[in-house]
C-alpha positions in Angstrom: 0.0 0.0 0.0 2.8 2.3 0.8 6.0 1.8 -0.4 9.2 4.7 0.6 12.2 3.9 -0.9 15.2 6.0 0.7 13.4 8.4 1.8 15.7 11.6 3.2 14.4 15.3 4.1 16.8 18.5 4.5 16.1 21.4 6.7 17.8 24.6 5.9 19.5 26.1 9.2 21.1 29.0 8.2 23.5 28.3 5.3 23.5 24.7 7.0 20.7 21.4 5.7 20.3 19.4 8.4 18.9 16.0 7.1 16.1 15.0 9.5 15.2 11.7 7.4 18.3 9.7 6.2 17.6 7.2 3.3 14.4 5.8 5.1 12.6 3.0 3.4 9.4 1.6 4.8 6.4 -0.3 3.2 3.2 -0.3 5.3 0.2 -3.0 4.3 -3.0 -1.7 4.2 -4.6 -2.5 7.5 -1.7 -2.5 9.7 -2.1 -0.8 13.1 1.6 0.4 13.3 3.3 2.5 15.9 6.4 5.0 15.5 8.6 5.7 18.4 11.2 7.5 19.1 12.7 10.7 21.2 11.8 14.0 20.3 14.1 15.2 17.0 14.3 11.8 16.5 12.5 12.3 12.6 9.3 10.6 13.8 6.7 13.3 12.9 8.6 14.5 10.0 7.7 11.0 8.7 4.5 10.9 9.3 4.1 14.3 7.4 5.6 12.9 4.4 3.3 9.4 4.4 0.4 12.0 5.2 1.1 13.9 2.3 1.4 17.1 4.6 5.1 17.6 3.6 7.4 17.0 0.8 10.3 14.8 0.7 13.7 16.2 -0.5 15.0 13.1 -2.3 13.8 9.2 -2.6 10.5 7.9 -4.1 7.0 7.5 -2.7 4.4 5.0 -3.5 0.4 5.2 -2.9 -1.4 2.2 -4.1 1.4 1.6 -6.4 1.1 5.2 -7.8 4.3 7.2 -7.4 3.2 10.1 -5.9 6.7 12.0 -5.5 6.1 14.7 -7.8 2.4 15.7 -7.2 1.2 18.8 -7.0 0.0 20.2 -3.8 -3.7 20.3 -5.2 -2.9 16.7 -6.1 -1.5 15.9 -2.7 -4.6 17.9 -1.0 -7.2 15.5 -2.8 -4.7 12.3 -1.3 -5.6 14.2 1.8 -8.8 14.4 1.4 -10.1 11.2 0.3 -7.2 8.8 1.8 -5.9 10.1 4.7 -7.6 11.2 8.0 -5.7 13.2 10.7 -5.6 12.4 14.4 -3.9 15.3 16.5 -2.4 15.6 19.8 -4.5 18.6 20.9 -7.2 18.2 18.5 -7.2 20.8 16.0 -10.5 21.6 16.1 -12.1 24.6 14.7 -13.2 26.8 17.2 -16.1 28.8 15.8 -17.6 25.3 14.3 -19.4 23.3 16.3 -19.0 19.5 17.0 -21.1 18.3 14.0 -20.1 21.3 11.5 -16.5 20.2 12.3 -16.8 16.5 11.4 -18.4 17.4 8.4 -16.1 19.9 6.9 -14.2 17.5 5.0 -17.1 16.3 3.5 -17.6 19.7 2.1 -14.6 20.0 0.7 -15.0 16.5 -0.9 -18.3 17.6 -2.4 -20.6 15.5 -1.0 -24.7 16.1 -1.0 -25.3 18.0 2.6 -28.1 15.5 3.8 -25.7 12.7 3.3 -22.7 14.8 5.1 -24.6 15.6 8.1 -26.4 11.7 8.8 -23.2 10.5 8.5 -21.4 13.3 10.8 -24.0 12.2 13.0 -23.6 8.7 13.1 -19.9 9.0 13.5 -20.4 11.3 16.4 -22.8 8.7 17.8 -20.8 5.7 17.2 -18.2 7.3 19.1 -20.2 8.1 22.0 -21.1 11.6 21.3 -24.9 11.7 20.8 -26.5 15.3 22.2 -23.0 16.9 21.7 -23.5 17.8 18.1 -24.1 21.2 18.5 -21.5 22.1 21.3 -18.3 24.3 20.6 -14.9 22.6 21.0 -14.5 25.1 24.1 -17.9 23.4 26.2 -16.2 19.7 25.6 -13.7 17.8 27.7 -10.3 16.9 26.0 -11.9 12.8 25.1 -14.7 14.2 23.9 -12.9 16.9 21.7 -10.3 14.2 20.4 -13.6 11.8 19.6 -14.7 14.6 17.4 -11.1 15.0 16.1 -11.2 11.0 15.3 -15.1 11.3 13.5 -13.7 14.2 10.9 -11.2 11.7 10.0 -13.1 9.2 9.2 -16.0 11.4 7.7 -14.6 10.2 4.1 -13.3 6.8 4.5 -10.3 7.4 6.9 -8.4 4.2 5.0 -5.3 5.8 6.4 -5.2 7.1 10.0 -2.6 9.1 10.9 -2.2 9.9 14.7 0.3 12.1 16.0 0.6 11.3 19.7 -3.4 10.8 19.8 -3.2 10.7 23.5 -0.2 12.9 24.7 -2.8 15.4 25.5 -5.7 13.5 27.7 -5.9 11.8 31.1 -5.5 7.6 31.1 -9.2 7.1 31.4 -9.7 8.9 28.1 -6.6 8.4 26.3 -7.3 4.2 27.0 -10.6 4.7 25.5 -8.8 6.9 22.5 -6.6 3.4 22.2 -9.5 1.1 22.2 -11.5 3.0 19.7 -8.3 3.1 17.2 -8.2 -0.8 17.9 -11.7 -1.2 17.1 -11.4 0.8 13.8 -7.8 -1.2 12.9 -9.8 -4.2 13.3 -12.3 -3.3 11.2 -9.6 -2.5 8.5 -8.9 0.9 8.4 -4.8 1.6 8.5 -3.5 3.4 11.5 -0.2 4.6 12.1 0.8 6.1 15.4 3.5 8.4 16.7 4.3 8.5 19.9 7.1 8.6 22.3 5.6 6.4 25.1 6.6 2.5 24.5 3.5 1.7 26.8 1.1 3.1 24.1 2.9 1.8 21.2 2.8 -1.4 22.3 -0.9 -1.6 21.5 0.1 -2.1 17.9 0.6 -4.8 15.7 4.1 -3.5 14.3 6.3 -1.0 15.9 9.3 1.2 14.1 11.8 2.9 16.3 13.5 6.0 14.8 16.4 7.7 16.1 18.4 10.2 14.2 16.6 10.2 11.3 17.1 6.8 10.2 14.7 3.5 11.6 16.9 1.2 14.1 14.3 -0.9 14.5 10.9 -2.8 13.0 9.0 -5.0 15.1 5.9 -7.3 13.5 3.5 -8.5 15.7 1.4 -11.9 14.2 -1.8 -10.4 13.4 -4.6 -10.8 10.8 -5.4 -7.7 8.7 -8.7 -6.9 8.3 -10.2 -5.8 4.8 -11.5 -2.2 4.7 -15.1 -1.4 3.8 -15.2 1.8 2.2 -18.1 3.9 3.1 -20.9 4.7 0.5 -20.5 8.3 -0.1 -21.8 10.0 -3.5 -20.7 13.6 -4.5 -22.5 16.7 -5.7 -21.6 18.1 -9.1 -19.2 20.8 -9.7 -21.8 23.7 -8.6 -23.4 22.2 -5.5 -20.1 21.3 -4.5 -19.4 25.0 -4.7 -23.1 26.3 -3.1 -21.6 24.1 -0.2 -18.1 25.7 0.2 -19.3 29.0 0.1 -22.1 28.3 2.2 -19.6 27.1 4.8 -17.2 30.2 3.8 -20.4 32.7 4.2 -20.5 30.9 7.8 -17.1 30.9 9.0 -16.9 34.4 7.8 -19.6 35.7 10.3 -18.2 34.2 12.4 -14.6 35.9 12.7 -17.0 38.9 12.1 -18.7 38.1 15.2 -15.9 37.0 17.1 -13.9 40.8 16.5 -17.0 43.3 16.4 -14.7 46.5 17.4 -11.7 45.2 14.9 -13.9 44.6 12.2 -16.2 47.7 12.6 -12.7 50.2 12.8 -12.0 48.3 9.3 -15.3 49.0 7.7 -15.4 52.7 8.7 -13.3 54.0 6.1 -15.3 52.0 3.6 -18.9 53.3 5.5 -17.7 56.9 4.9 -16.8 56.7 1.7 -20.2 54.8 0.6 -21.9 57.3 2.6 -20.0 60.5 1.4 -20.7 59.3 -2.8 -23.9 58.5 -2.2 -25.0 61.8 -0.6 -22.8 63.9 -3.0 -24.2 62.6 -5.9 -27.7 62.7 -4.3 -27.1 66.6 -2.8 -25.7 67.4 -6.6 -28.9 65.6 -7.6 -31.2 67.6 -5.4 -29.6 70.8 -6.5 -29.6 70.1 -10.4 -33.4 69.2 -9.8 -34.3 72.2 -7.8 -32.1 74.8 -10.5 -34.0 73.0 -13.2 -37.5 72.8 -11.6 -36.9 76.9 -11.3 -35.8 77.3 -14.8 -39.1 74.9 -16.0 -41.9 77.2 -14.2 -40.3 79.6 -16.6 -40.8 77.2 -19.1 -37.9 75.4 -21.1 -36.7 77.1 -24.2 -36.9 80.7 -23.2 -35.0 83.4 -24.1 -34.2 86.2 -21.8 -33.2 89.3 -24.5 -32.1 92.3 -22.0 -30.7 95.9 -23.3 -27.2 96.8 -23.2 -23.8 94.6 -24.2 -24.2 92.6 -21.1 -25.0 92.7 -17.7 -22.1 94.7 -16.5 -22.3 97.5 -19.6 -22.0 101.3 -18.1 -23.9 102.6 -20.8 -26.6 100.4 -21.0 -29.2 103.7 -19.8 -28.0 105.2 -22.9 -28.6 102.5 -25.4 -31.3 102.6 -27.1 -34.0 100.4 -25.2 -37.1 98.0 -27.0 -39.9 98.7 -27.1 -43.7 96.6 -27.6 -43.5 96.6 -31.5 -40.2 95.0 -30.8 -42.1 92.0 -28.7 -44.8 92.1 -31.0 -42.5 91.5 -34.1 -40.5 88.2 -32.6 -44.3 87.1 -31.6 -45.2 86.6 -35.3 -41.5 84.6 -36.1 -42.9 81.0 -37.0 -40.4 79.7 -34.7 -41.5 81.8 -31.3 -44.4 80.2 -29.3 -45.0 83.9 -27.5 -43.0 87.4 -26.6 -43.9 88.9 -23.7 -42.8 92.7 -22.7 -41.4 92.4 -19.3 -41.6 95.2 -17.0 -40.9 96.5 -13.2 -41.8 99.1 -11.1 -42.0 100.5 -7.8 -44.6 101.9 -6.0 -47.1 102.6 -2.9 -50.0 100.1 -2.0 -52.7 100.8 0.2 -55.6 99.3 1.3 -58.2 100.5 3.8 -55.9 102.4 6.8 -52.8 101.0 5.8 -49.6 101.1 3.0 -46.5 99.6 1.9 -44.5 99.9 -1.2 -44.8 97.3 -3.4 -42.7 95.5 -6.4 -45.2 95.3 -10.0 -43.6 93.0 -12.4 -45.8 93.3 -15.7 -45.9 90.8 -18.7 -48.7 89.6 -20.4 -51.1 86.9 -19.9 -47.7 84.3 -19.5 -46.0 86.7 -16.4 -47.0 84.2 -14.1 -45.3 81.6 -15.8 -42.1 83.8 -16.8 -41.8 84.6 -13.0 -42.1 81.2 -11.9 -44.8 81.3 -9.6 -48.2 79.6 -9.4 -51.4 81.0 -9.3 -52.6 80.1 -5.8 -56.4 80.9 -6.2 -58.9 83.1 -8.5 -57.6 83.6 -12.0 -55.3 83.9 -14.1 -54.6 87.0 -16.8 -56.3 86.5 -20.4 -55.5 88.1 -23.3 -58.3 90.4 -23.3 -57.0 91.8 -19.9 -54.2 92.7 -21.8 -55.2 94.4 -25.2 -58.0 96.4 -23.0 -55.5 97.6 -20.4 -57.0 95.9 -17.8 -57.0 97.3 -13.9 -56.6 93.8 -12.7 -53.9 92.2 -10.7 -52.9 89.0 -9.1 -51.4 89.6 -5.7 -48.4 87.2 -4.0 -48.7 85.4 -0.9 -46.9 88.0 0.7 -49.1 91.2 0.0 -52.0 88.8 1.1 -50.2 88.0 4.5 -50.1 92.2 4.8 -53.1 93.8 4.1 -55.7 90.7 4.0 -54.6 88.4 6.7 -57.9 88.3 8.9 -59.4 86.8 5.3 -59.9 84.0 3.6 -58.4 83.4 -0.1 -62.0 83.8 -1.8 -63.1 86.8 0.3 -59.4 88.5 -1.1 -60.8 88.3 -4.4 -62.4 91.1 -6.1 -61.4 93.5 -3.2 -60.2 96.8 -4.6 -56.4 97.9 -3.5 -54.3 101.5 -4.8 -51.2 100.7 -6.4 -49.2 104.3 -7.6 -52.6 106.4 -6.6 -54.6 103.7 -9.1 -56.9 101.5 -8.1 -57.2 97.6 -9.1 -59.2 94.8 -8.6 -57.4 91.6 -7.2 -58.7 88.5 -9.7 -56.0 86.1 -8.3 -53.5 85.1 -5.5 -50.2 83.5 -6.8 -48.3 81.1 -4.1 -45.2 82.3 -2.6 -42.2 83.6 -4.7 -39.3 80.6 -3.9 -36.6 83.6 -5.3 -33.7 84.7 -3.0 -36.5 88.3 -2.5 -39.8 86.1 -2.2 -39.8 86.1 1.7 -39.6 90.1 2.2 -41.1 91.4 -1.0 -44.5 92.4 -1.7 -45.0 91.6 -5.3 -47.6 92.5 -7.5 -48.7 91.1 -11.3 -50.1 93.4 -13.7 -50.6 93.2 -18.0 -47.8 95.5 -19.4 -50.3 97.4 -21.3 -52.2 98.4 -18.1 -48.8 100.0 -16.8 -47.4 101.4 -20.1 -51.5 103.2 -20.5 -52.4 103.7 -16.8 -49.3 104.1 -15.0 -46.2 105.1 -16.3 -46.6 106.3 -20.1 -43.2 104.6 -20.7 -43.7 102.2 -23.8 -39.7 101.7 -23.9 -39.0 98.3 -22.6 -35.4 97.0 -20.6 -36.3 93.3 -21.1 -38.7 90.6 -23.8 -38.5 87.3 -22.9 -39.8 84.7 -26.3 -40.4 81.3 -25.8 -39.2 79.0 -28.5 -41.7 76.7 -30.2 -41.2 72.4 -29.6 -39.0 70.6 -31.6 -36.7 74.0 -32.5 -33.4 74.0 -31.6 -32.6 76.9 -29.0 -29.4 77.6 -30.0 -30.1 78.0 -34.0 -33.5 79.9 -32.7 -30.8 82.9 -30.6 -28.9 83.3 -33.5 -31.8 84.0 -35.8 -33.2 86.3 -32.8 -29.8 87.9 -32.9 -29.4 88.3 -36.3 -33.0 89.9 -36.2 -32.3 92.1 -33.6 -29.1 93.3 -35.3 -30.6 94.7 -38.3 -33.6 96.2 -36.8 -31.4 98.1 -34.8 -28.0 98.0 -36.6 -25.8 97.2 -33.4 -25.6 94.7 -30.8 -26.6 96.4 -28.2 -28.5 93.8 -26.5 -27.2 90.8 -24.9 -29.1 87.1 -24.5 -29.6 84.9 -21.6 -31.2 81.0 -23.6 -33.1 79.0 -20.1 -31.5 75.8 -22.2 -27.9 76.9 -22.2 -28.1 77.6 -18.5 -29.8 74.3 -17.9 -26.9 72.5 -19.8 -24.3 74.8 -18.0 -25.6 73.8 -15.1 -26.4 70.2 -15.4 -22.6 70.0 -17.0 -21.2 72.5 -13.5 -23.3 70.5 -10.9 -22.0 67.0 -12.9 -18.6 68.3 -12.5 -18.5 69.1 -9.1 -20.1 66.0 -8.0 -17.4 63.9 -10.0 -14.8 65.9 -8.2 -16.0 65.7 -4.7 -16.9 61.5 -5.4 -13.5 61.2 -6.6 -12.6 62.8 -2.7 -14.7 60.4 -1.4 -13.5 57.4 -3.3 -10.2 58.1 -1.1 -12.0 57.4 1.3 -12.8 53.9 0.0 -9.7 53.2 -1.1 -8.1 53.8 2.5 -10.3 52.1 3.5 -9.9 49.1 1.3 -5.9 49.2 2.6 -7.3 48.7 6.1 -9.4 46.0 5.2 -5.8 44.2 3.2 -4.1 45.3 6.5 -6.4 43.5 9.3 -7.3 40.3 6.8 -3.3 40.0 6.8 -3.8 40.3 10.6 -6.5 37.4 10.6 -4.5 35.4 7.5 -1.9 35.5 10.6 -3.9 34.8 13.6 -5.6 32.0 11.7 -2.8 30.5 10.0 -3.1 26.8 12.5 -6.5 26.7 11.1 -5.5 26.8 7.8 -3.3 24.6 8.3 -5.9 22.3 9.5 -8.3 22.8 6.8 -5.4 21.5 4.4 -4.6 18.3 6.7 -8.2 17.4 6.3 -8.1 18.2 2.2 -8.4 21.9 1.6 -6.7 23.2 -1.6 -5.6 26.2 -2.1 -8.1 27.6 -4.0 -10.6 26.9 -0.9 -8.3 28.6 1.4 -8.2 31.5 -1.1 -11.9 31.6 -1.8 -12.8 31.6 2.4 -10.8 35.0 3.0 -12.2 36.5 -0.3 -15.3 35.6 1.0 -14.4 37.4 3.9 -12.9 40.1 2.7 -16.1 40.8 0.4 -18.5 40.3 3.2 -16.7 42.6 5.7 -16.9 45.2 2.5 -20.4 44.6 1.9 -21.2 45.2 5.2 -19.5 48.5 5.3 -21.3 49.2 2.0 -24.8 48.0 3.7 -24.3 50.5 6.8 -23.1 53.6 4.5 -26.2 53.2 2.1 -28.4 52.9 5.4 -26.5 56.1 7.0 -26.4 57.8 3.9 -30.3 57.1 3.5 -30.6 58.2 7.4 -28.8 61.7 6.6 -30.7 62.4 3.4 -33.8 62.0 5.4 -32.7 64.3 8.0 -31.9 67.1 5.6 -35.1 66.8 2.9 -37.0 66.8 6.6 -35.2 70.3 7.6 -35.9 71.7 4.1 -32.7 73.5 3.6 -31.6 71.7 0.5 -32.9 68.9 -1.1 -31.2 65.3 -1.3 -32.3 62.9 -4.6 -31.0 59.5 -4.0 -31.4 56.8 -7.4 -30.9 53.0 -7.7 -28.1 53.7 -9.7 -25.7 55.4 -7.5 -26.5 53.0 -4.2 -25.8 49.9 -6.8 -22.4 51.4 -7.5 -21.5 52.4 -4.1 -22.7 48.9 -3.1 -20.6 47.3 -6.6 -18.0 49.6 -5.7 -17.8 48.4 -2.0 -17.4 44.7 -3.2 -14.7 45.2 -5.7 -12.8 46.8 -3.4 -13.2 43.5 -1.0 -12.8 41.7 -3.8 -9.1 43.4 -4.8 -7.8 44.3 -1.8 -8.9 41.1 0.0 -7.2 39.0 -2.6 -3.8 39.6 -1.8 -4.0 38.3 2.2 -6.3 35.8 0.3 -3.7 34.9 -1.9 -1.1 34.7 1.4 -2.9 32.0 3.1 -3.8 30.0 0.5 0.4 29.6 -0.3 0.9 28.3 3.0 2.7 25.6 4.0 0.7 23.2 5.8 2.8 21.7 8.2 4.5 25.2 8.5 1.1 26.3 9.2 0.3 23.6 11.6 3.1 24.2 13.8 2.4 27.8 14.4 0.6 28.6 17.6 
């Protein structure tokens, strides 16, 4: 069954190679019960390693079944592990967060076997060996026998032919290390190979064969007359490839809650830098969001595709009281353009209202039948201007939630209507109330609405006009419509003396400024995430460390690399996610606080909580991979030896 053929292994010890094995040559029958003494250095252990496939041997030939197996691959020696070998340690090796059950059946998991099969045969190991109602205890609420029982069931969860016990009861008292002895009799005699290390003579002397080592080479092979029992494998059927998986990272998910769990302050100080960051992109680019919406809410009570024409070169020209200004034949001549929806003559003035006992100057902004619109404002009740009001120089006027709040507070909004008030020594009727004025002036101002015509006619005399606002018919393009506008413009009044403001240019301007911005200030936060992805690299090299005998156990029992690799990605990823879960949540929590205190308002969309969340995962995903990547090179007998 086994066959070493001088067999030697070299340590390196400084610039010295120590040879712990010296041209060792052993064959082993399959069902022998077989013992290997020797003092401690003697080479005993490194031996066993090598037949268990945990270490590598430096020169010489191994056979397994008649295979030569010299020149495997560690993935190729892990699956020897798993399905050939079992491990019996002196202090058990069990893993801690797993209970009794979950830790017989992990290398079933690893083997790819169905989970209702795994766990009735985890439990009839468990209750063979006297364990029934310990199942789902923690290594930590069981005795030292009843910990190595558990430590004996894993290794015989997938066959167990070989056994290989490394001083099996070096760490018990007699009572439970005699009945450790008599189960491994039992299970020799029912054919399973078991080889032994130990340095007491009294316990080796329970096998059938006994090899005494000393320096590295055997001094002594002792055969005992004994019948060797035939081995009945077990009936054990796999999953395919992708159960096999849904099983490993079901067991990954598991374990990785529970180093979670097990460091709630550690692992909460590593997520913070990735719960800021989640939190600070999502409510940038919601805030940014919230602003764009409320700058282009504004601009659409104006109504898209409006053109603001205004007298003088631009807003800072000195002379602009000494150009010429427009006047209505101006608005009434871009009104009948096929391309313009409506002009409007826009107009302002100041004067005093008074009502009853009592007075207060007053703003007028005059349009026509659309000034409601142009301002941005909604008509609250009553009615709105028509165009008769207009052409017959109507003395009508729509009042603003302010100048209602002054002189008509004690009434209601129907009562208000049709009430006379003075405005510049005139009187008007009050046909409507528009809602507030949201402009940086709405909360102080009383402002007033009036057709132009009624103030060019009644009030002022003045028919030349300082601003037209046009609104561009659907389906024109705004920008080709201002340059017609302009070119218009230019010959009726032979210079440019006028300047343009287009609502669509300052909506693109501003969708392109606030798009900007909120690029620049995620790209601050995605710092953020990326110091905080280095401290989740730092602390999973931290638990890649902390861990390492427990990777080392999960190879003894058959883990491959790749499982190691995929349990800390796993890891990594969740303690990311996590991060990402709480920064959504808090971002979520602060967005509600601020739309609630109506200062600004906060917009969040799908899209930018499934990248924060994507982004949060890739980072686990690349910065866990390289302390993924570190444990999953480990050497496992390296890794078993560290405490």
């Amino acid at each position: 069954m086994i066959h070493l053929e001088n067999i030697t292994k070299s340590f390196a010890n400084g610039s010295e190679q120590m040879l712990a094995l010296k041209g060792v040559s052993l064959h082993i029958e399959a069902g022998e019960f077989i013992a290997i003494v020797g003092q401690s250095g003697s080479g005993k252990s490194t031996l066993m390693n090598i037949i268990g496939c945990l270490d590598t041997l430096t020169s010489g030939s191994y056979k397994l079944g008649g295979k030569d197996i010299t020149h495997f691959s560690p993935d190729e020696l892990s699956e020897l592990r798993l399905k050939k070998f079992g491990f019996i340690f002196q202090r058990y090796n069990l893993i801690s967060a797993n209970n009794a059950l979950d830790n017989v059946a992990l290398p079933a998991i690893y083997a790819g076997s169905h989970k209702d099969e795994r766990t009735a045969r985890a439990l009839e190991l468990l209750d063979m060996l006297g364990l029934k109602g310990k199942e789902y205890q923690n290594p930590n609420k069981l005795s030292g026998g009843q910990q190595q029982r558990v430590s004996i069931a894993r290794a015989l969860m997938n066959g167990g032919e070989i056994l290989l016990c490394d001083e099996p009861t070096g760490a018990l008292d007699s009572a439970s290390g005699e009945m450790v002895l008599k189960i491994l009799k039992e299970l020799n005699a029912k054919g399973h190979t078991i080889i032994m290390v130990t340095h007491d003579k009294g316990i080796a002397s329970h096998a059938n064969r006994i090899i005494e080592i000393k320096d590295g080479e055997i001094i002594c092979d002792e055969k005992k007359d004994a019948k060797l029992a035939k081995l009945e494998p077990p009936k054990l059927t796999y999953s395919n490839n992708l159960s096999a998986l849904k099983a490993e990272l079901s067991e990954s998910f598991a374990m990785s809650i529970g180093a979670i769990k097990a460091h709630k302050l550690r692992s909460f100080l590593t997520m913070l830098g990735i719960i800021i960051g989640i939190t600070s992109v999502i409510c940038v680019v919601a805030l940014a969001k919230g602003s764009q919406e409320s700058i282009i809410e504004s601009i659409n009570k104006i109504g898209t595709s409006t053109i603001q024409i205004n007298s003088g070169r631009g807003p800072g020209d000195r002379n602009s009281a000494k150009v010429k200004r427009f006047n209505v034949d101006d608005a009434k001549m871009l009104e009948e353009l096929d391309f313009i929806d409506y002009a409007s003559p826009i107009m302002t003035t100041g004067a005093e209202l008074i009502y009853a006992n009592k007075s207060s100057t007053g703003l007028a902004r005059a349009g026509n039948e659309k000034i409601l619109q142009i301002s941005g404002v909604e008509l609250q009740s009553g009615r709105n201007f028509t165009k008769e009001d207009v052409l017959n120089s109507a003395s009508v006027m729509i009042i603003d939630h302010n100048t209602k709040k002054e002189f008509f507070s004690a009434l209601k909004d129907d009562e208000v209507i049709g009430q006379n008030i003075i405005f510049a020594g005139h009187p008007f009727v009050i046909i409507g109330i528009a809602e507030k004025d949201e402009g940086p002036f709405g909360d102080t101002t009383l402002s007033v609405y009036l057709p132009y015509t009624t103030v060019t006619n009644r009030l002022t005399g003045d028919y030349n006009l300082r601003q037209i606002i046009v609104s561009i018919k659907n389906n024109v393009n705004s920008q080709l419509a201002e340059q017609a506008i302009s070119d218009i413009l230019l010959a009726r009044r032979g210079a440019r003396d006028f300047h343009m403001y287009n609502s669509d240019t300052i909506l693109q301007t501003i969708k392109a400024t606030t798009d900007t911005m909120g690029l620049l200030i995620s790209g601050v936060a995605l710092i953020s995430l990326l110091v905080g992805g280095i401290g989740v690299m730092n602390i999973m090299l931290v638990s890649v460390i902390e861990r390492t005998k427990e990777i080392g156990v999960r190879m003894a029992i058959g883990a491959k690399g790749q499982n190691i690799m995929l349990q800390f990605l796993i890891e990594a990823v969740l303690l990311c996610a996590l991060g990402g879960a709480v920064g959504v949540a808090l971002a979520f929590a602060i967005g509600w606080l601020i739309n609630l205190s109506g200062i600004v308002s906060m917009i969040f969309s799908l899209s930018s909580v499934l990248v924060a969340f994507g982004i949060s995962s890739a980072i686990g995903i690349i910065f866990g991979y390289m302390p993924a990547k570190s444990a999953s090179r480990l050497n496992p007998i390296d890794a078993l030896q560290r405490e």
